[in-house]
C-alpha positions in Angstrom: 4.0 26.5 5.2 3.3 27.2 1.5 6.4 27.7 0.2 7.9 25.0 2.4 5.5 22.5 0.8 6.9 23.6 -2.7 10.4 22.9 -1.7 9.6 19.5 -0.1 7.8 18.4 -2.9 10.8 19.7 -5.4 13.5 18.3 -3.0 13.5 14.7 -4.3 13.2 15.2 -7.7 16.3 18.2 -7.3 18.1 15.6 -5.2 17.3 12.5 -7.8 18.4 14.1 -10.7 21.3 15.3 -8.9 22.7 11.8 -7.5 25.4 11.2 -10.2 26.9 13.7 -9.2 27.9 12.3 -6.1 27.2 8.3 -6.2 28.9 7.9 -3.2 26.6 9.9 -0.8 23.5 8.1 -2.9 22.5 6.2 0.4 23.1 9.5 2.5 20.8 11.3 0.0 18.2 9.0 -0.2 17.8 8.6 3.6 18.1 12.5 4.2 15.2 13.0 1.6 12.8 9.9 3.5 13.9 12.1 6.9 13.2 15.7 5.5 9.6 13.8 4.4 9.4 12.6 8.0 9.7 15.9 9.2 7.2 17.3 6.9 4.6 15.1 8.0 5.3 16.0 12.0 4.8 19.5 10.4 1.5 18.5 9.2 0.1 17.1 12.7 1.7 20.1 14.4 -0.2 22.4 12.4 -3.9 20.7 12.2 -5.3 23.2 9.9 -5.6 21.8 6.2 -3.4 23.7 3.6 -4.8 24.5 0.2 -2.4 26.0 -2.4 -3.5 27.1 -5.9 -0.8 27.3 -8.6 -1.3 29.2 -11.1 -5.1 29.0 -12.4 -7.7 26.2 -13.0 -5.3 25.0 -15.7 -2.7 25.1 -13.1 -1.8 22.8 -9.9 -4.3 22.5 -6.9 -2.9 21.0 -3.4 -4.2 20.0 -0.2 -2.0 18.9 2.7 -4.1 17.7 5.7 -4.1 15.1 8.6 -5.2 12.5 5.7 -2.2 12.8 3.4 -0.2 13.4 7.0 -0.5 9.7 7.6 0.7 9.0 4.1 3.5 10.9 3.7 5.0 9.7 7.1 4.3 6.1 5.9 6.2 7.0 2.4 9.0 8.6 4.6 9.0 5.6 7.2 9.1 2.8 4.2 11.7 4.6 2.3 14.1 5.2 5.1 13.8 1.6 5.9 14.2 0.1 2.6 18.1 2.3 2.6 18.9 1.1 5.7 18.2 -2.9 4.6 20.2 -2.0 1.1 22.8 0.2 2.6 25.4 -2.1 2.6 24.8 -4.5 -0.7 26.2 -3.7 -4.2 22.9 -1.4 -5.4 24.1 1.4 -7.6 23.8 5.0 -7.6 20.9 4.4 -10.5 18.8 2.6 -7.6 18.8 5.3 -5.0 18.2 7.6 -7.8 14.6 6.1 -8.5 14.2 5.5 -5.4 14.1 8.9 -4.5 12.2 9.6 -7.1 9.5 7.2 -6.5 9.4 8.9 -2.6 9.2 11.9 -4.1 6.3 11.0 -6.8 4.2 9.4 -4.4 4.6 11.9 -2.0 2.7 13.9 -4.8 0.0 12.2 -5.2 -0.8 12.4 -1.6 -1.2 16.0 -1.8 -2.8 16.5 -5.5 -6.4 17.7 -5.4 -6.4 18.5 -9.4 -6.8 15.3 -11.8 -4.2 16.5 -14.0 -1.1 16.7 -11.4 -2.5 13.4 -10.0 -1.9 12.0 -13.4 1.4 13.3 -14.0 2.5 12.1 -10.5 1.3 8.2 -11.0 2.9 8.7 -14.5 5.8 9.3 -13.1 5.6 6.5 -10.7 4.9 4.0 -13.6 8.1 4.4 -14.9 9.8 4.5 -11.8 8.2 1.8 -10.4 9.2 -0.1 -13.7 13.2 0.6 -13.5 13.4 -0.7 -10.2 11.3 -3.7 -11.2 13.8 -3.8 -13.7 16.8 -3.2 -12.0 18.2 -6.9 -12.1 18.1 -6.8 -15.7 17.0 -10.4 -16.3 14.8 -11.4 -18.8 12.1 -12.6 -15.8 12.2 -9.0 -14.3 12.0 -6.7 -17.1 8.9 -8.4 -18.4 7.4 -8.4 -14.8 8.4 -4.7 -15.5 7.0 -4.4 -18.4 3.6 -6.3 -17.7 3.1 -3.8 -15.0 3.7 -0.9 -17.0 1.5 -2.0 -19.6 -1.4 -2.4 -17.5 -0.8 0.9 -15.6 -0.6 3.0 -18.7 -3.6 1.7 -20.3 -5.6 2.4 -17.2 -4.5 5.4 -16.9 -6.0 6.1 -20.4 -8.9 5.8 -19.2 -8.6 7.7 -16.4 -7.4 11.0 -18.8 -10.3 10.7 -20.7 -12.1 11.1 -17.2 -10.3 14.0 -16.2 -11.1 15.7 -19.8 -15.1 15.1 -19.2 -14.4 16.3 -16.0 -12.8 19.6 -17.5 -15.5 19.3 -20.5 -18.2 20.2 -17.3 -16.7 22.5 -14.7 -13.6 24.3 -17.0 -11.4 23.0 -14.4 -9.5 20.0 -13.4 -9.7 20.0 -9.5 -11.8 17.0 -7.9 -14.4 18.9 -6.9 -15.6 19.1 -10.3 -16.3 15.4 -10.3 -19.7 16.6 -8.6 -20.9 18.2 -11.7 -19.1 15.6 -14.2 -21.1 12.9 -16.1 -21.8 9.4 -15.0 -18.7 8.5 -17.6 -16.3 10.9 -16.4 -16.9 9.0 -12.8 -16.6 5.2 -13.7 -13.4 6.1 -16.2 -11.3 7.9 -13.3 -12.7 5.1 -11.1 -11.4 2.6 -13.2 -7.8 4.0 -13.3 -7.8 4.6 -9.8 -8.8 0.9 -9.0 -6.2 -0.4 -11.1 -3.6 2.0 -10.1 -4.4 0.8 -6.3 -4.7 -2.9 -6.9 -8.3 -2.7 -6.4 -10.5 -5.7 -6.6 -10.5 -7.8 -9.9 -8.7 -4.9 -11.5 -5.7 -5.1 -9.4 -4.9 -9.2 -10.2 -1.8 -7.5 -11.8 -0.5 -7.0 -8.1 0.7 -10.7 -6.9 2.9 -11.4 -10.0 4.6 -8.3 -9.8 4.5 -8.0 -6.2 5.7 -11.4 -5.7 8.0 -11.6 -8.2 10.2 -7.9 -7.6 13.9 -8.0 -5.3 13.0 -7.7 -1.8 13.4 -4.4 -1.2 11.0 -3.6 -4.7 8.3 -5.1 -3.4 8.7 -3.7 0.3 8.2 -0.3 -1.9 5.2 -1.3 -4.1 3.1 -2.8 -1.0 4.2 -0.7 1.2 3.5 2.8 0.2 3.2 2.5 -4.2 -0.2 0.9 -4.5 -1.6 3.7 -2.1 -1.0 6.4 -4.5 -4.5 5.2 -6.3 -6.1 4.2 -3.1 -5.9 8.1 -1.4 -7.4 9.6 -3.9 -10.3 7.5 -3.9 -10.3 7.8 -0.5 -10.7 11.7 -0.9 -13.7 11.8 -3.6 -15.2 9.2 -1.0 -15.0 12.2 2.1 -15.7 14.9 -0.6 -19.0 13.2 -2.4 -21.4 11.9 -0.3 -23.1 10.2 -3.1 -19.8 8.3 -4.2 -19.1 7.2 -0.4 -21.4 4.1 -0.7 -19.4 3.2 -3.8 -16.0 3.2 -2.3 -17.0 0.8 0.6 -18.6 -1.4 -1.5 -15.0 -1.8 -3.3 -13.7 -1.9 0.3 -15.4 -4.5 1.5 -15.1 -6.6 -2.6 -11.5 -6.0 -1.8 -10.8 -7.3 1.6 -12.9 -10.6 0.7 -11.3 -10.8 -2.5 -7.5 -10.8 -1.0 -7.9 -12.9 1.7 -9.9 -15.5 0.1 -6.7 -15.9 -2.5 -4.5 -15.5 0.6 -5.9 -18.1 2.9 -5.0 -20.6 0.3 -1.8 -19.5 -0.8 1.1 -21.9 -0.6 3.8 -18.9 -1.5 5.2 -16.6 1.0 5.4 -13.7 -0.8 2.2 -14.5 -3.3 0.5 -14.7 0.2 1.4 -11.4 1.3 0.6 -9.7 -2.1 -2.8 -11.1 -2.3 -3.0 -9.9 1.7 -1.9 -6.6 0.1 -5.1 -6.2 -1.5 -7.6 -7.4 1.1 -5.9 -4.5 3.6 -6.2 -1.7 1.0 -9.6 -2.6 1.2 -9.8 -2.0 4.9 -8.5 1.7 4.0 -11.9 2.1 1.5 -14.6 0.3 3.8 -14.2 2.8 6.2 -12.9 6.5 4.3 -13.2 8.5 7.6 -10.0 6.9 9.2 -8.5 5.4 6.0 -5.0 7.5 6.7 -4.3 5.5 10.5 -5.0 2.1 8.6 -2.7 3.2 5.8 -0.4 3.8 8.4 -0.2 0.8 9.8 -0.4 -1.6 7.0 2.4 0.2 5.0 4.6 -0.3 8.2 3.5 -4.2 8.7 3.9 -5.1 4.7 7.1 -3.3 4.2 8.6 -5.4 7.3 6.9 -8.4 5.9 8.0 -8.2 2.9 11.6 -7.7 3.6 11.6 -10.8 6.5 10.1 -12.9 3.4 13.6 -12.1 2.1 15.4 -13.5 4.8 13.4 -17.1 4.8 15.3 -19.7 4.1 12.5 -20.9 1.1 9.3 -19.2 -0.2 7.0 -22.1 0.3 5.2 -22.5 3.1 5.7 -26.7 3.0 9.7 -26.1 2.9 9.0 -23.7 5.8 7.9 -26.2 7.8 11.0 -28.5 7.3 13.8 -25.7 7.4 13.3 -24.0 10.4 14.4 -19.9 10.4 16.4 -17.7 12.8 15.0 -17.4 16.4 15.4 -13.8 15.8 14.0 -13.3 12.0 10.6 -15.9 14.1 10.3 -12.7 16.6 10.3 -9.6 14.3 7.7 -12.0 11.3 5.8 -12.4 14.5 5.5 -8.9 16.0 4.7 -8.0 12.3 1.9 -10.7 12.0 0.7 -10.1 15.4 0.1 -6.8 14.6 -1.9 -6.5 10.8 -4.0 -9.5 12.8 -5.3 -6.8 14.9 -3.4 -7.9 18.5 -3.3 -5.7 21.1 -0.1 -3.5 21.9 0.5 -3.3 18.3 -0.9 -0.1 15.8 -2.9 -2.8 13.9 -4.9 -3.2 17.1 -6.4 0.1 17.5 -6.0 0.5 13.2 -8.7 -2.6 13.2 -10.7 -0.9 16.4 -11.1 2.2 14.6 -12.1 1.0 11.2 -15.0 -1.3 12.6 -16.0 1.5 14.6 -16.5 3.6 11.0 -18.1 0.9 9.3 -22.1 1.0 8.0 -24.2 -1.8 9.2 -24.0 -3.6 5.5 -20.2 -3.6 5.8 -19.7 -5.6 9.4 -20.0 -9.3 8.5 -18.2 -8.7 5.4 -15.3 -7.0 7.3 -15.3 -9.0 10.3 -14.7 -12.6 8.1 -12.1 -10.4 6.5 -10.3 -9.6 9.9 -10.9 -13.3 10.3 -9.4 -14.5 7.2 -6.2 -12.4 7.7 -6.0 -14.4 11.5 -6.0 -17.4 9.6 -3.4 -16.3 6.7 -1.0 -15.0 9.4 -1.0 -17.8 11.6 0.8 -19.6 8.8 3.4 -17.5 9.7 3.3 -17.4 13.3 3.2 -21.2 13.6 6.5 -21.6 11.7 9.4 -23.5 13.3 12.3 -21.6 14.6 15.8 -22.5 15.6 18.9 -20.7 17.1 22.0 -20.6 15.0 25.2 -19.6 14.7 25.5 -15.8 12.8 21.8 -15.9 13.3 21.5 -12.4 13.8 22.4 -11.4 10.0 22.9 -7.9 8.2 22.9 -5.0 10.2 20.9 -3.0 7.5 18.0 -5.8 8.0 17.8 -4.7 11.7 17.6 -1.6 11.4 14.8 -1.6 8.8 13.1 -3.5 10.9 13.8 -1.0 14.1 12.4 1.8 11.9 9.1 -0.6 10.8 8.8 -2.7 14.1 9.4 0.7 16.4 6.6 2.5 14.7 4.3 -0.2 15.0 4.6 0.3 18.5 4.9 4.0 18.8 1.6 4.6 16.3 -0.7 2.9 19.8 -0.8 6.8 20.3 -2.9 7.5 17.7 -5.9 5.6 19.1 -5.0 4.7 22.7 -9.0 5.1 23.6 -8.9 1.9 22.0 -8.1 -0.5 24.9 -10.9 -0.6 26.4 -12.0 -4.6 27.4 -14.7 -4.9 25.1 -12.6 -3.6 22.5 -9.4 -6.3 23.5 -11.4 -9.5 23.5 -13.2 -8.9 20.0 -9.9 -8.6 17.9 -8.0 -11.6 20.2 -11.3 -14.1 19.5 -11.0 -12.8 15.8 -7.3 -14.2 16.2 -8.2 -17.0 18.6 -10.9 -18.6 15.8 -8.6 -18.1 12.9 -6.0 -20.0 14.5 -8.3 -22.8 15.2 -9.7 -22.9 12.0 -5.6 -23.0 10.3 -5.0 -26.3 12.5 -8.3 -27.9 12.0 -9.0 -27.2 8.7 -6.5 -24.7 6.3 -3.3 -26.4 7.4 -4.0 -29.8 5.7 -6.1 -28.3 2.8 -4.2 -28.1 -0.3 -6.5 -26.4 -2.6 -5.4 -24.1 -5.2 -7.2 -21.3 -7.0 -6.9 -21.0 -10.4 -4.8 -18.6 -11.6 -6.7 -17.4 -15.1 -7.8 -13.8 -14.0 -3.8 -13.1 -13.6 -3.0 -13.9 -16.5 -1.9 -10.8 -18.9 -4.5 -11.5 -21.6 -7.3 -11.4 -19.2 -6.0 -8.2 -16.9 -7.3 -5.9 -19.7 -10.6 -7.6 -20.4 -10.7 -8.0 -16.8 -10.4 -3.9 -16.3 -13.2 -3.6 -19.5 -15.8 -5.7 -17.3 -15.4 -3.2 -14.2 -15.5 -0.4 -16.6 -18.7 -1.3 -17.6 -19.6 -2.4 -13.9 -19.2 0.9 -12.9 -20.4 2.8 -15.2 -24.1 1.3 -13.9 -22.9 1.5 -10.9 -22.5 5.6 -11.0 -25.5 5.5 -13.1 -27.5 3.4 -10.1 
């Protein structure tokens, strides 16, 4: 298993710098690397016991592959795959599948670093990634979307090296157990990058523009599996540090109310479903234990949001209403909505189950106006009007993304089945059932708009300043 980790981390990076060589297998390519990732992760499951590989010495590379990073890998692989099949027939060059694959194969990293240093490296690597295919369109709105992003991620992750030096500075080595010996500084300065890197709270405000704002497929990429690259980690010094578990689900639960206030009012498709973007990644925090299921399941849901948001006839809600969609493109933005509201028969169900079941007492009301909140959000998409038309089916590619997103939706109900139980099923559907009533009674004729200042690029850095400070009492505290 060692050695086969080392070639499946190499493979995409072998096979990306490779592609030119034969641009006209580059969908082949990419889909056999998000496949050979699949497979990997069934490996992982198979295997149960955790792996832990140390390269080199405490300067080198330190890895741990477990059920955790299991769940993200598969999600990587599963998001990947389906964002070739949706692209596999429109006039994306060989340069796209080439950092595509390496964006798999970067994040894929990060889900298996356990040394600050590699982790660093990896979500370097994703920056610039990331930024190409933000780029990719080559229009002056993209490549300074691009650029904002990049510009933001870089400068957080200065503060995160000069963590992972104090860190080094204390223990003489890099891995993250040393954080447990580090100063109070070390902890709030990897924090910070972290929470910016994952879209965290205040410091991830950079998400909806870019989110929003990236081709289809881009954004199906950054929501589904990207912004998780900073959220896993945190999610590991919250298992591995009892005294820094309080601290994550505090950003949890800051996170969830944070997104879904901003998404509740959102008039924007796609701004509605970034700022839902960051209220879920802060159901992965509140409750670290299960974190990997939840990931799971939203990076399935968003990705096939994301890309149906493509296929709407407008982005604004109001336009929605007037120019009905597709029968079929109503059924699969549905089954997607149905399922990160936490219905039953869908992997959000038991996802939403299992995380309230791993919450502290503080956390419930919090959560449970979240879950409420994202009823309400999503039942501005459910209550859409649909229409049959001719050629209504569309692409072919766009089906069977959504067969690989949709399908594991359903298929995932195995990872929690003990969840359908009846007290279990009515909770969630009167979550649904009171966030539907309050859409029609009160959200569906409000027409409030929240100020978009904190999103602005001159504040995002000021912004990351303040919860730099924040958290430096707060690991103090």
């Amino acid at each position: 298993m060692s050695y086969l980790t080392i070639v499946w981390v190499a493979l995409p990076f072998l096979i990306g710098f490779s592609i030119y060589l034969l641009p006209r297998l580059a969908q082949f390519l990419a889909l056999g690397v998000a496949l050979v990732s699949a497979g990997y992760a069934g490996l992982i499951f198979a295997q149960r016991s955790p792996l832990s590989l140390q390269l080199l010495d405490h300067f080198g590379v330190t890895l741990t592959v477990d059920a955790l990073s299991g769940f993200f890998i598969l999600t990587n692989a599963l998001v990947t795959a389906a964002v070739v099949f949706y692209c596999w027939h429109s006039d994306r060059s060989a340069f796209f599948y080439m950092q595509a694959i390496l964006l798999h194969g970067s994040v894929n990293a990060t889900f298996i670093c356990a040394d600050f240093i590699s982790l660093y490296v990896a979500l370097e690597v994703i920056s610039i990634t990331a930024f190409l295919l933000m780029a990719y369109p080559r229009s002056d709105r993209a490549i300074w979307v691009g650029l904002r992003y990049l510009f933001v991620s870089n400068t957080a992750m200065l503060f995160y090296l000069v963590g992972a030096a104090l860190v080094y500075q204390a223990n003489h080595s890099f891995a993250f157990a040393g954080l447990e010996n580090a100063p109070p500084e070390a902890i709030a300065l990897i924090f910070l990058g972290l929470l910016a890197k994952g879209g965290i709270f205040v410091s991830g405000l950079w998400l909806p523009l870019t989110h929003s704002e990236s081709e289809t497929p881009v954004s199906a990429l950054l929501s589904g599996v990207v912004v998780k690259a900073g959220v896993l980690p945190l999610v590991r010094c919250a298992l591995l540090f009892e005294t820094l578990d309080p601290l994550v689900r505090m950003f949890g639960v800051g996170t969830a109310l944070l997104g879904v206030g901003y998404a509740v009012f959102e008039k924007d498709t796609k701004r509605m479903l970034a700022f839902h973007t960051i209220s879920q990644l802060g159901f992965i925090l509140a409750a670290p234990e299960v974190g990997g299921f939840y990931a799971l399941t939203h990076g399935l849901v968003k990705a096939a949001l994301f890309l149906i948001a493509g296929a709407l006839p407008s982005r604004s809600f109001k336009d929605l209403h007037h120019q009905p969609m597709p029968t079929p493109i109503w059924v699969a933005l549905v089954i997607a909505s149905f399922s990160i509201s936490g219905f039953p028969l869908l992997s959000g169900f038991g996802a939403k189950v299992l995380t309230m079941k791993n919450l502290v007492p503080w956390q419930v009301i919090g959560m449970n106006v979240a879950a409420w909140g994202t009823a309400i959000s999503f039942a501005k998409f459910i209550f859409l009007p649909f229409v049959s038309k001719p050629g209504q089916w569309g692409k072919a590619g766009f089906w069977l993304a959504m067969a690989v997103l949709l399908g594991g939706l359903v298929v995932a109900n195995v990872v929690y089945y003990d969840a359908y139980s009846l007290t279990n099923v009515i909770k969630p559907l009167a979550t649904i059932g009171l966030g539907w009533l309050a859409y029609f009674l009160l959200f569906r004729r409000v027409a409030f708009k929240l100020p978009r200042l904190l999103e602005q690029f001159d504040h995002l850095i000021g912004v990351m300043s303040l919860i730099g400070v924040g958290l430096f009492w707060l690991v103090l505290a």
